[in-house]
C-alpha beads as a LAMMPS data file, in Angstrom:
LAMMPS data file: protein, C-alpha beads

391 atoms
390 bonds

1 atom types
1 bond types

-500.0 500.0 xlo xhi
-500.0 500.0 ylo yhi
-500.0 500.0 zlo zhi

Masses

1 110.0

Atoms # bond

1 1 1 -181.518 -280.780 -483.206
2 1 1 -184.311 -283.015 -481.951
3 1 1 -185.858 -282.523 -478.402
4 1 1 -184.791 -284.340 -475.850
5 1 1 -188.163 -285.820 -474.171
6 1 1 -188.792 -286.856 -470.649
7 1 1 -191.725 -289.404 -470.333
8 1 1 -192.768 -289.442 -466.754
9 1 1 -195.267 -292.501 -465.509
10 1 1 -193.554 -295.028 -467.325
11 1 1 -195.438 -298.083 -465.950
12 1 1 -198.681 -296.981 -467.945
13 1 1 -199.541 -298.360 -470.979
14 1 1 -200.058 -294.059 -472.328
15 1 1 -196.444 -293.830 -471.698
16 1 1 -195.478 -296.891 -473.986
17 1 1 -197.567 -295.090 -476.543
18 1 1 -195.932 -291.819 -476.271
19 1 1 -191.828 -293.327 -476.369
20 1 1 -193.112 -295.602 -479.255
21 1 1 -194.399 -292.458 -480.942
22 1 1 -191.315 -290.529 -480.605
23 1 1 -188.483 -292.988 -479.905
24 1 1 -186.852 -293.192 -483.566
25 1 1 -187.008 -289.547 -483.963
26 1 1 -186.222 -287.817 -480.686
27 1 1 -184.022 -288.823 -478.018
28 1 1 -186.518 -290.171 -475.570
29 1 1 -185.959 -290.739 -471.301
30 1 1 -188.626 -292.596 -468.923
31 1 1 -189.315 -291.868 -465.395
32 1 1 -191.635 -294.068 -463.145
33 1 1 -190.891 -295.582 -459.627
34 1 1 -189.615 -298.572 -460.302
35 1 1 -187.169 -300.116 -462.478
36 1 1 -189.833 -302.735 -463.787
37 1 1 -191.792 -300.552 -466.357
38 1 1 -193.439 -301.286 -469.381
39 1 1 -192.311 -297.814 -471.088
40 1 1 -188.899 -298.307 -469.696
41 1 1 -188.518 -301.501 -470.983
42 1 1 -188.988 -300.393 -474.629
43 1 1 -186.230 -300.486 -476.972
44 1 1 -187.083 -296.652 -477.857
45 1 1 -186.276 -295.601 -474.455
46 1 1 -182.534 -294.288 -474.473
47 1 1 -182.734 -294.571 -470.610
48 1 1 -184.948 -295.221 -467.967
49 1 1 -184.767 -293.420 -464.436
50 1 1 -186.541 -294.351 -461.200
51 1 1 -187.659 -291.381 -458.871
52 1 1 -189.541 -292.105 -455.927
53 1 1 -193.204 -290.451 -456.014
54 1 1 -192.879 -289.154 -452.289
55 1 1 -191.749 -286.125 -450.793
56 1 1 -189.296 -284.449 -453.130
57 1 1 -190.688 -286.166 -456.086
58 1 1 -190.632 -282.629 -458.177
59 1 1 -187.406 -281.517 -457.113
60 1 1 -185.524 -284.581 -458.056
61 1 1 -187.646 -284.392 -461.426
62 1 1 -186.357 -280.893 -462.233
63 1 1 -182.737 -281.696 -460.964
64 1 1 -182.743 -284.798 -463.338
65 1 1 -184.214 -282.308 -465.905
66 1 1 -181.990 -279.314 -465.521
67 1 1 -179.693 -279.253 -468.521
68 1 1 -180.594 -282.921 -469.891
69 1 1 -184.278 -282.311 -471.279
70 1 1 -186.001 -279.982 -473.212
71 1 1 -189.740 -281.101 -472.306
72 1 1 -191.320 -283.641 -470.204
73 1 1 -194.711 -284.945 -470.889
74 1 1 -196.848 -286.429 -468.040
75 1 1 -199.446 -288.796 -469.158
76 1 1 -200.545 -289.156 -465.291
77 1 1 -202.986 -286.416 -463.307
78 1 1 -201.436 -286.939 -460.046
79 1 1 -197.419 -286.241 -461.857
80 1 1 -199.011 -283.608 -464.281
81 1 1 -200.492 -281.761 -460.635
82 1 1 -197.169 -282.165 -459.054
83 1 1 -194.980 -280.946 -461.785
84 1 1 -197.302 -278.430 -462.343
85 1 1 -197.121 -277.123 -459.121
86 1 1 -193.350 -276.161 -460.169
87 1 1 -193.850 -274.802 -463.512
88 1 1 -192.131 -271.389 -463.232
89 1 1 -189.237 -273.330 -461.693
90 1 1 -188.989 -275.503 -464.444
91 1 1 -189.167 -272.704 -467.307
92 1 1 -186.655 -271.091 -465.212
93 1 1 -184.544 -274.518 -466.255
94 1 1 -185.263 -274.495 -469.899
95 1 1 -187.555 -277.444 -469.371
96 1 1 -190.948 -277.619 -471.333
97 1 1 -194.142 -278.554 -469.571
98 1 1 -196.726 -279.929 -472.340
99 1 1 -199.960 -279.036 -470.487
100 1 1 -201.040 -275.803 -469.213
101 1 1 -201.258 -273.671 -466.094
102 1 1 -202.173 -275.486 -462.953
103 1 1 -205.328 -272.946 -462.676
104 1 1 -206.244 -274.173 -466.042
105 1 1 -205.630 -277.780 -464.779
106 1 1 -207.734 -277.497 -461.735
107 1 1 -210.858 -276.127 -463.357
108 1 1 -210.119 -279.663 -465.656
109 1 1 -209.640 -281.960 -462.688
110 1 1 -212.365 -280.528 -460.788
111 1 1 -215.855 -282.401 -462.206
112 1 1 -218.037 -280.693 -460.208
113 1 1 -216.644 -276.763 -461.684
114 1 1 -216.560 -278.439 -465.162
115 1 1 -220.014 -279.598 -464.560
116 1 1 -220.625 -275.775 -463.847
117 1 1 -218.619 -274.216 -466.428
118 1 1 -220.661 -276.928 -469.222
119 1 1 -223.840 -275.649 -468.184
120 1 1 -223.034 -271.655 -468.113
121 1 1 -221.755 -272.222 -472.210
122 1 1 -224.986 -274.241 -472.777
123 1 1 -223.736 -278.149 -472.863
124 1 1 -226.492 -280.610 -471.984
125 1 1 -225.308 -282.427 -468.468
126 1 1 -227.104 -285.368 -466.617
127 1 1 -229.433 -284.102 -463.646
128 1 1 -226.195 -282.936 -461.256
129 1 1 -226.424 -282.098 -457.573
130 1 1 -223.081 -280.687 -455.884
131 1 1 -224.065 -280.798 -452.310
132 1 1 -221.843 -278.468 -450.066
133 1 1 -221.424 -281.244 -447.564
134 1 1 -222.088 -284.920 -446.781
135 1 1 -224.718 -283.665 -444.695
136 1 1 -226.672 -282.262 -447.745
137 1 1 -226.104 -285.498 -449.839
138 1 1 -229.093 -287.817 -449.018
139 1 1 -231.022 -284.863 -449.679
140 1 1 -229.303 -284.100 -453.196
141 1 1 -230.328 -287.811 -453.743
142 1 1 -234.111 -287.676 -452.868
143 1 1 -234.055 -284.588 -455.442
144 1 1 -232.489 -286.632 -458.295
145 1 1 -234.278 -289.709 -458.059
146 1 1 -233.095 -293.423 -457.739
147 1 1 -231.061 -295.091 -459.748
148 1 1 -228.065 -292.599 -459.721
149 1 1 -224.645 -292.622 -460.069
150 1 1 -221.748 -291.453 -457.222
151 1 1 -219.292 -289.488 -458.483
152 1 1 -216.067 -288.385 -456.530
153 1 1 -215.158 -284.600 -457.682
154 1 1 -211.272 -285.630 -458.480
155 1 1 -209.991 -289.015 -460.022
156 1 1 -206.744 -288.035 -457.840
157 1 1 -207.309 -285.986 -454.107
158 1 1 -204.949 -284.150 -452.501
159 1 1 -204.449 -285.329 -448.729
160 1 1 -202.303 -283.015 -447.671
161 1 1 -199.320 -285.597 -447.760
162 1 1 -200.135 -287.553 -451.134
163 1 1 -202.330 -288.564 -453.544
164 1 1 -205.585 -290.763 -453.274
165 1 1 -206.727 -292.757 -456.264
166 1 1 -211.033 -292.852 -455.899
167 1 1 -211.156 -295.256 -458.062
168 1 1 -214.085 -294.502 -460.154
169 1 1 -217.981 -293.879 -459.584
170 1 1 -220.592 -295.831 -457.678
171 1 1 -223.345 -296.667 -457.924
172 1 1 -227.026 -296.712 -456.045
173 1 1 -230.724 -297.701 -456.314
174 1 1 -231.984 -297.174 -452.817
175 1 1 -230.413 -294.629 -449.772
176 1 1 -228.658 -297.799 -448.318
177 1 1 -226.760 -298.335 -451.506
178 1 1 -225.944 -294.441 -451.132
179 1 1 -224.366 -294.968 -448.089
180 1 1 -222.916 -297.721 -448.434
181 1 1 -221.259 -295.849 -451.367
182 1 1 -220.184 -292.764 -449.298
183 1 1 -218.735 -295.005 -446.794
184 1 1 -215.837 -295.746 -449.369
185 1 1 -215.096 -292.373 -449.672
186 1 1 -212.151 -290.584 -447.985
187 1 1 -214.312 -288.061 -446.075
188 1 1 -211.421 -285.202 -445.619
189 1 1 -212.324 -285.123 -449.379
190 1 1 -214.987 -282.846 -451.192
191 1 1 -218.180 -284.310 -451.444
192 1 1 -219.258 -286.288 -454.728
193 1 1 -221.119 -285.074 -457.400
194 1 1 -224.425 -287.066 -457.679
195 1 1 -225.559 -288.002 -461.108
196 1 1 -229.089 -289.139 -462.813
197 1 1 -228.160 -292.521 -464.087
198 1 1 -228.451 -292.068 -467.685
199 1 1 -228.694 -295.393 -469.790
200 1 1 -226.752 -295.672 -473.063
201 1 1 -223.293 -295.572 -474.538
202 1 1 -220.153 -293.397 -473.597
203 1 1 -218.488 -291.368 -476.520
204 1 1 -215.192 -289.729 -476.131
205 1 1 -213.604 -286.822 -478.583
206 1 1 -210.101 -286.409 -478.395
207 1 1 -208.560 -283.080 -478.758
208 1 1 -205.335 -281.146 -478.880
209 1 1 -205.027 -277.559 -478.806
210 1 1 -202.546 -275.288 -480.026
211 1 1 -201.524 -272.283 -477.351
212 1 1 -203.619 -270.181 -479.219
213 1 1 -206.833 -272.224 -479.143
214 1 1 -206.327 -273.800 -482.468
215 1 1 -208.109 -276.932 -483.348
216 1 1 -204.552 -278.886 -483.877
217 1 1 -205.917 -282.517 -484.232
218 1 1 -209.304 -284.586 -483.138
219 1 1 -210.453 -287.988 -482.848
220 1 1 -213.024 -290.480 -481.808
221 1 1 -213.500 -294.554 -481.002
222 1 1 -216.039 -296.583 -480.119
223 1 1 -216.058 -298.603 -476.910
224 1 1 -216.228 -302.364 -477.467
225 1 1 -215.608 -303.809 -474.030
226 1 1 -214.469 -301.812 -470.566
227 1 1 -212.209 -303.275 -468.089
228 1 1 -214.927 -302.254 -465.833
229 1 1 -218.222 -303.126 -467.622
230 1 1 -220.089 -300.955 -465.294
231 1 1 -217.958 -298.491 -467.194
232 1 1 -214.410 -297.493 -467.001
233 1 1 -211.397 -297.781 -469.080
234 1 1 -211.894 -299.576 -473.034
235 1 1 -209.992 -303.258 -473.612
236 1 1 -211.011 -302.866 -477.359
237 1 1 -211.889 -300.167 -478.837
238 1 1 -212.604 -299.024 -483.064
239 1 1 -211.782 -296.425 -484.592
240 1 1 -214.919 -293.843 -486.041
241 1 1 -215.411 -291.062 -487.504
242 1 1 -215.756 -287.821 -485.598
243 1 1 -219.160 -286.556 -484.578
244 1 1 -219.089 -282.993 -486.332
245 1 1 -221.444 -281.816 -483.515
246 1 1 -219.484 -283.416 -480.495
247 1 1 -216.320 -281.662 -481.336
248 1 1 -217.878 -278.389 -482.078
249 1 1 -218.881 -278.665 -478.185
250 1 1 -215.904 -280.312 -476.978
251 1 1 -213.947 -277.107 -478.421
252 1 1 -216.024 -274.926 -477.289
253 1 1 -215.687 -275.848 -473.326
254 1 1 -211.871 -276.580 -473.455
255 1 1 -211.873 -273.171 -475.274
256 1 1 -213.692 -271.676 -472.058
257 1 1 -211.563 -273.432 -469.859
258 1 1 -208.494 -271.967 -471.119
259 1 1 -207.097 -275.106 -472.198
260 1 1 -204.087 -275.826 -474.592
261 1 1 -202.545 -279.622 -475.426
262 1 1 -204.362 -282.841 -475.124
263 1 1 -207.421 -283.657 -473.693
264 1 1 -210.943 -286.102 -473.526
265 1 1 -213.950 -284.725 -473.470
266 1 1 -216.724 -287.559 -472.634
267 1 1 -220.058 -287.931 -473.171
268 1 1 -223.197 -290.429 -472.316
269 1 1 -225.314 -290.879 -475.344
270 1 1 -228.882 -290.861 -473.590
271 1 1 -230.476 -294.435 -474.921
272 1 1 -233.482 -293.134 -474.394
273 1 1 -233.582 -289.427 -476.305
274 1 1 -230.467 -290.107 -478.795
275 1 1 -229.056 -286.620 -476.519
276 1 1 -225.742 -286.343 -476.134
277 1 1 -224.607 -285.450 -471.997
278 1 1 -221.466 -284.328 -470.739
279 1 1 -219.916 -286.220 -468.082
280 1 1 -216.068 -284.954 -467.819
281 1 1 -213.384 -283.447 -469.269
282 1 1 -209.763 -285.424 -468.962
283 1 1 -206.836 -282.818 -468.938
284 1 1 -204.160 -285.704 -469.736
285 1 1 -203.129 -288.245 -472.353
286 1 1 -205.901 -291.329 -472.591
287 1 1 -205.606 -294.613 -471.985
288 1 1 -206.078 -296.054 -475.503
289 1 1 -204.133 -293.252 -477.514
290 1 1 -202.373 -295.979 -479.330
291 1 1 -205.275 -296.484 -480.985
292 1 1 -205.158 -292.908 -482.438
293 1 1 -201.696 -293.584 -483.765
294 1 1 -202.073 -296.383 -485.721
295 1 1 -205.003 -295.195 -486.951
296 1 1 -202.832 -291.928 -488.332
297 1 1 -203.007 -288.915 -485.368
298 1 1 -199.761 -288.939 -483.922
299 1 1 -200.643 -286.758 -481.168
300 1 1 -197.535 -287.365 -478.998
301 1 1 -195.565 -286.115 -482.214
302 1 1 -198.573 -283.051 -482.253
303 1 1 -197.628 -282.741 -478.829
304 1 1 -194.370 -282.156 -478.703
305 1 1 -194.817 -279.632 -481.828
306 1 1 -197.328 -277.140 -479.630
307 1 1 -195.419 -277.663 -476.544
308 1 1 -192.443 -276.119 -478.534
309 1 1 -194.937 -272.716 -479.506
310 1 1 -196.371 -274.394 -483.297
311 1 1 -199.672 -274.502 -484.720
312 1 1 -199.845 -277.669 -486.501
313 1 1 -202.539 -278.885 -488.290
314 1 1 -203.902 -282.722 -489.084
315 1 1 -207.116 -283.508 -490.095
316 1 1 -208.148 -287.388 -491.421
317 1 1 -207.453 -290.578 -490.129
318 1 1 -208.395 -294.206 -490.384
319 1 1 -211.361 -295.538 -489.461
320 1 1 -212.714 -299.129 -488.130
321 1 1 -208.812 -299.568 -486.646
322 1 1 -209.292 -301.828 -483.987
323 1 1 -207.192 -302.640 -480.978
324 1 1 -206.611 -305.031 -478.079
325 1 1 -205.236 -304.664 -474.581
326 1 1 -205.014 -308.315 -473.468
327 1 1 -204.263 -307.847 -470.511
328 1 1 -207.157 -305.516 -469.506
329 1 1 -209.411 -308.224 -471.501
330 1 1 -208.129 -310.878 -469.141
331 1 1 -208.936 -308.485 -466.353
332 1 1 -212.824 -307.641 -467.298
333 1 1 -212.861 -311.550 -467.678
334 1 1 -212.473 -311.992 -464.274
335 1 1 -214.589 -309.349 -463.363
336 1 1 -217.634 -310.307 -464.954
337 1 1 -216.978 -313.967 -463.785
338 1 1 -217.489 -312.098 -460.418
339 1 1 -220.912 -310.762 -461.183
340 1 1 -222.735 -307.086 -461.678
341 1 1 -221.625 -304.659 -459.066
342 1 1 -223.380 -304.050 -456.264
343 1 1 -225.879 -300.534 -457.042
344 1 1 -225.278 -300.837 -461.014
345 1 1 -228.824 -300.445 -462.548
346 1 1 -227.717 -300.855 -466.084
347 1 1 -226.769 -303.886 -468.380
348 1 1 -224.294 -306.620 -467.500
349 1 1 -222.653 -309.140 -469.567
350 1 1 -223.037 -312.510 -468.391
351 1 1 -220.358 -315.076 -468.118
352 1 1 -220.869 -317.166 -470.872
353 1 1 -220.617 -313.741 -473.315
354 1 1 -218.004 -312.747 -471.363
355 1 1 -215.606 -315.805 -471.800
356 1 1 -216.654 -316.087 -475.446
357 1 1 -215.878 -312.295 -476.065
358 1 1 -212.243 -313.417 -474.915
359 1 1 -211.757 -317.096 -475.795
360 1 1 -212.774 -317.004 -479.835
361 1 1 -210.361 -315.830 -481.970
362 1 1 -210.250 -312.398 -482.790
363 1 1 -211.637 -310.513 -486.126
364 1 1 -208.957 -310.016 -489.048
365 1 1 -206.958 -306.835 -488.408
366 1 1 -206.882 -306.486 -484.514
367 1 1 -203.800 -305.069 -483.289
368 1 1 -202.764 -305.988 -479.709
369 1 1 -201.898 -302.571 -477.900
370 1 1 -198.742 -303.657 -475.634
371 1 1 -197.220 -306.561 -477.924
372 1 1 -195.384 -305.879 -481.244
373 1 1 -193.173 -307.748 -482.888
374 1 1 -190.584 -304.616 -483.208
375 1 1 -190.700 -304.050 -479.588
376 1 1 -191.550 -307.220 -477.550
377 1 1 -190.138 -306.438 -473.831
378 1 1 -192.860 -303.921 -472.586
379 1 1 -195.414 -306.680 -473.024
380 1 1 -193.161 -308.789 -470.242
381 1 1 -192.875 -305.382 -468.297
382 1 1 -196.361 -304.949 -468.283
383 1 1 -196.870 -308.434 -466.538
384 1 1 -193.865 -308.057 -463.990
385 1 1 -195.539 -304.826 -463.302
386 1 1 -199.233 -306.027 -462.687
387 1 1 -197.118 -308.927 -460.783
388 1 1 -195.614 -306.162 -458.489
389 1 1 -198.609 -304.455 -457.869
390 1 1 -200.690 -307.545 -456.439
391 1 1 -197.473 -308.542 -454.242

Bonds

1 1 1 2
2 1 2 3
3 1 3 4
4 1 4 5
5 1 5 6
6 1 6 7
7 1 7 8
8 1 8 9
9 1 9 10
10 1 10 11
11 1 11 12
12 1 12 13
13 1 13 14
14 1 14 15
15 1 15 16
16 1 16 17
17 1 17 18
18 1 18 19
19 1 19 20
20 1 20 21
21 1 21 22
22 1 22 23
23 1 23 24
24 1 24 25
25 1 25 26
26 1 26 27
27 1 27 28
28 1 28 29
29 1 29 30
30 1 30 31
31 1 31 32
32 1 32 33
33 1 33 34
34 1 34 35
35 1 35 36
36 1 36 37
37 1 37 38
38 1 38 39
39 1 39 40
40 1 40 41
41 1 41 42
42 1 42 43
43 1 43 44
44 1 44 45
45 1 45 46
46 1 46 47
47 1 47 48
48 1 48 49
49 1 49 50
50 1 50 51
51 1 51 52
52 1 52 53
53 1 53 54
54 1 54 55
55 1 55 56
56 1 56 57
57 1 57 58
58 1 58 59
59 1 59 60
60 1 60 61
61 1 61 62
62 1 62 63
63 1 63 64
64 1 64 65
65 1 65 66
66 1 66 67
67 1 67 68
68 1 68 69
69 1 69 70
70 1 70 71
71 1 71 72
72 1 72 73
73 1 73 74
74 1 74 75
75 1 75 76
76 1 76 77
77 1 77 78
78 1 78 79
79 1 79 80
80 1 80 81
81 1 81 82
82 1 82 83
83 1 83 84
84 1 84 85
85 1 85 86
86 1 86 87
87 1 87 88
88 1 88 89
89 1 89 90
90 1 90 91
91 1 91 92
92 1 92 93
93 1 93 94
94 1 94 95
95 1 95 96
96 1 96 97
97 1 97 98
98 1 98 99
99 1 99 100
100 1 100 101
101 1 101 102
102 1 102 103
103 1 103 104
104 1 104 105
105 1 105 106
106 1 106 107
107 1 107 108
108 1 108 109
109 1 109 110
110 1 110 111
111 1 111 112
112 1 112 113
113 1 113 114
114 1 114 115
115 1 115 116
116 1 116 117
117 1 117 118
118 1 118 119
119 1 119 120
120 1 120 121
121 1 121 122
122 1 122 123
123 1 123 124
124 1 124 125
125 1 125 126
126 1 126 127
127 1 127 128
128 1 128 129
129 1 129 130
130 1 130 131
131 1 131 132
132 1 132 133
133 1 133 134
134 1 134 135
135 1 135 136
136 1 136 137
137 1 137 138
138 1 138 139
139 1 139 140
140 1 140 141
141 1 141 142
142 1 142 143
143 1 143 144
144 1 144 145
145 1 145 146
146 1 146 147
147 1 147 148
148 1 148 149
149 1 149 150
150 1 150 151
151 1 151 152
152 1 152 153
153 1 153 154
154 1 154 155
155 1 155 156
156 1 156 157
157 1 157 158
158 1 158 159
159 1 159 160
160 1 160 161
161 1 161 162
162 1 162 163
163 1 163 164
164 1 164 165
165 1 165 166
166 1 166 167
167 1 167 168
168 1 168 169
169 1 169 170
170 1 170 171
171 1 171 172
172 1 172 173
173 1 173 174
174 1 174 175
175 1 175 176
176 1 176 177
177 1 177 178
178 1 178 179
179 1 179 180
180 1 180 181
181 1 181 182
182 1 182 183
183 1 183 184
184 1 184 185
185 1 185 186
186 1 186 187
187 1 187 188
188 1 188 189
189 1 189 190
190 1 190 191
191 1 191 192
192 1 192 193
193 1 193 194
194 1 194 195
195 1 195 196
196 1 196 197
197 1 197 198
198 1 198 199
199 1 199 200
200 1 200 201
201 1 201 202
202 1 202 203
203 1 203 204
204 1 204 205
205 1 205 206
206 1 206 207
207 1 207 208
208 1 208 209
209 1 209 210
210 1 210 211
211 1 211 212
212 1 212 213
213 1 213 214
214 1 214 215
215 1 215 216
216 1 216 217
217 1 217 218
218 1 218 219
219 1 219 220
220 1 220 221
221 1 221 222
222 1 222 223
223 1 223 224
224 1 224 225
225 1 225 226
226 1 226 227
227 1 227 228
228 1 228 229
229 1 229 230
230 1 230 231
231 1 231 232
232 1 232 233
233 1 233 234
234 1 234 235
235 1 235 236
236 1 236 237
237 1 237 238
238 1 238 239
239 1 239 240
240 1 240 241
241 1 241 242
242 1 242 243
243 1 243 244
244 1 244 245
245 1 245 246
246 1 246 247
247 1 247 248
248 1 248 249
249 1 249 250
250 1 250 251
251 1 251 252
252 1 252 253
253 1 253 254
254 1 254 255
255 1 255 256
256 1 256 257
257 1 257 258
258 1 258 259
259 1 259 260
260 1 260 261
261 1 261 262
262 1 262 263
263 1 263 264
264 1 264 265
265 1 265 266
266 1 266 267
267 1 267 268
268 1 268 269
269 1 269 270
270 1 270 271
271 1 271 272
272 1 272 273
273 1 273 274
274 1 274 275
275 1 275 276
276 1 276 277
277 1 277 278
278 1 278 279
279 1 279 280
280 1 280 281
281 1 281 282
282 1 282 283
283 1 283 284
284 1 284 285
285 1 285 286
286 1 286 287
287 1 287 288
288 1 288 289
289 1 289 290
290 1 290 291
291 1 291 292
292 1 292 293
293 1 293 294
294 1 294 295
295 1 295 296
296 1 296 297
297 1 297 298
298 1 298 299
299 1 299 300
300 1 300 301
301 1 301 302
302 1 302 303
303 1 303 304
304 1 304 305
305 1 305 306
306 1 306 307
307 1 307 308
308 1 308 309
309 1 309 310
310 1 310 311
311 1 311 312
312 1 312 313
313 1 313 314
314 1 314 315
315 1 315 316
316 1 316 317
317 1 317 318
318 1 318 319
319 1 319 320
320 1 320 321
321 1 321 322
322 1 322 323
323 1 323 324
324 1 324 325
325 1 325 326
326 1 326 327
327 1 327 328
328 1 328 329
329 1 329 330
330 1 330 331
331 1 331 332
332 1 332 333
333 1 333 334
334 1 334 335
335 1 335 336
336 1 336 337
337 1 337 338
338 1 338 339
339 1 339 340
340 1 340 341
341 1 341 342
342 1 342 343
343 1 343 344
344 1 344 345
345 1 345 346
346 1 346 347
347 1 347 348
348 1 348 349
349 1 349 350
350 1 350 351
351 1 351 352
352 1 352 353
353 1 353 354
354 1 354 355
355 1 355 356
356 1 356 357
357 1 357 358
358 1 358 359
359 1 359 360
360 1 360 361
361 1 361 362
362 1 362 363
363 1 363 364
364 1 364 365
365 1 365 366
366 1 366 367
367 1 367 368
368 1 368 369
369 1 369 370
370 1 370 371
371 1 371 372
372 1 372 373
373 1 373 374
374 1 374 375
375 1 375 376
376 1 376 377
377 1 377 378
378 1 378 379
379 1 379 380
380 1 380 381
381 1 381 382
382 1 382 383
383 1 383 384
384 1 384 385
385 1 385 386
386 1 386 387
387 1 387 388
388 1 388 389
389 1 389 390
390 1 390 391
């Protein structure tokens, strides 16, 4: 009999992926907050739930769960964290987490101890100071040298009530950009890592690992355009082939992390030495994993396989697949129409490039990521969604 899958986080385009994956084979559930979801809204989803993500978030998760699913897989940190947090309740259940222990999970989280754990197994980093405090921070600065990047040690803090999104490095040239940067920062959280600025391209390799440590599957894109040009999330991305080097590393420090399932390991291609730095390690599903299944690594189906205790085993895939999130183009649009962010030392589209990158019709062969003719809905739950979130 096929599992019967939870997909938690159902307003995220990750989620669509996954039920898309798994929807005409396995009997597939959402979860998210609201009843205006773009996973939810797909004809693969059998049913569609809405929890609140407050107080008693896991234990309304686990009572939904409790005789009615067999595993739930959380393509968000924060739900992945919270979950996690009950994992011995939820074996107790029968339920299947697909990710590992939350001590596993931390170390992941944490990019200040992966940072740490990179450089004990011999991975090249950027220049990296941790400071122990904000009070040591200017000084980490004046050690690393201007221009340099802000980093916030957790995508997703812990407040001691909920979650806080950091929304993504920053950026500074000068000390009064570095302030100005730490002023955005909730201050009850660590202090940020402060990075070298390194100038070049980001590379990604995409893993998942058996229980055992087994290479199951692996796969790489290339960045075309971010939503955030400064760097951030891809709005088109290709297909490429994997870097044999690359994932021979990447392995090697989820391997030493203790890791098992799906992760992104990233990297900054130094423009300037052709070296290869590590910048973080992503313990969850990735934004643009659609782009791994059409191009032939069904890793929600991989997934779901070592969640259950298997070892499969995929190698191959397409390259030079290339896909579209409109929405997210739209977005960068209107961001570089806006101009470069303040602190960001490195190179910025202009307008013009930017509204021809998105106006002129798009090479042979692009797939759009949220609209497909088979399953048209979750593209109109994608808008009512961003609609929501600006009201």
């Amino acid at each position: 009999m096929p599992a019967r899958v939870l997909v938690t986080d159902a307003e995220s385009r990750k989620a669509l992926a996954v039920v898309r994956a798994l929807g005409r084979d396995f009997e597939v559930s959402t979860l998210s907050s609201s009843h205006i979801s773009i996973a939810g809204w797909s004809r693969w989803s059998r049913r569609h739930h809405v929890v609140p993500a407050g107080d008693g978030f896991e234990e309304r998760v686990l009572t939904l769960a409790r005789g009615n699913v067999d595993i739930i897989i959380a393509p968000q940190e924060d739900t992945i964290i919270r979950l996690g947090r009950q994992a011995d309740r939820f074996a107790e259940a029968g339920v299947k987490l697909s990710f590992p222990p939350l001590e596993v999970l931390e170390l992941a989280f944490d990019k200040g101890r992966t940072i740490e754990l990179a450089r004990t197994i011999g991975m090249p980093v950027p220049t990296t100071r941790i400071a122990a405090n904000y009070g040591e921070v200017e000084d980490a600065a004046e050690e690393i040298g201007y221009p340099l990047v802000i980093k916030p040690r957790h995508s997703y803090y812990w407040t001691g009530s909920d979650f806080t999104l950091n929304g993504g490095p920053r950026y500074a040239r000068n000390i009064a950009e570095l302030r100005d940067g730490l002023a955005e920062l909730d201050p009850a959280q660590p202090p940020p890592l402060l990075q070298a600025w390194v100038p070049g391209t980001g590379r990604g390799i995409f893993a998942l690992l058996a229980r055992d440590g087994t290479l199951s599957a692996a796969f790489a894109h290339h960045r075309v355009r971010d939503v955030h040009p400064s760097g951030s999330a891809s709005v088109v991305r290709s297909s490429v082939p994997l870097d044999p080097s690359l994932l021979e590393q990447a392995v090697a420090l989820l391997r030493a992390m203790g890791m098992w399932g799906i992760a992104m390991v990233e990297y900054r291609i130094d423009a300037r030495s052709g070296q290869a730095l590590l910048l973080e390690v992503n313990a969850r599903l990735w934004g643009s994993i659609q782009l791994a299944i059409d191009a032939g690594v069904d890793f929600p189906r991989l997934l779901v396989e070592v969640t259950e205790g298997k070892t499969p085993l995929v190698q191959g895939y397409s390259t030079d697949v290339t896909l579209r999130w409109w929405l997210g183009d739209l977005l960068r649009t209107i961001r570089v129409l806006r101009g470069r962010p303040r602190g960001f030392p490195g190179t910025f589209p202009g307008r013009e490039e930017a509204l021809r990158d998105f106006l002129l019709p798009r090479p042979r062969g692009m797939l759009n990521e949220v609209l497909r003719r088979d399953d048209p809905l979750p593209a109109l739950g994608e808008l009512a969604w961003a609609a929501l979130m600006r009201g």
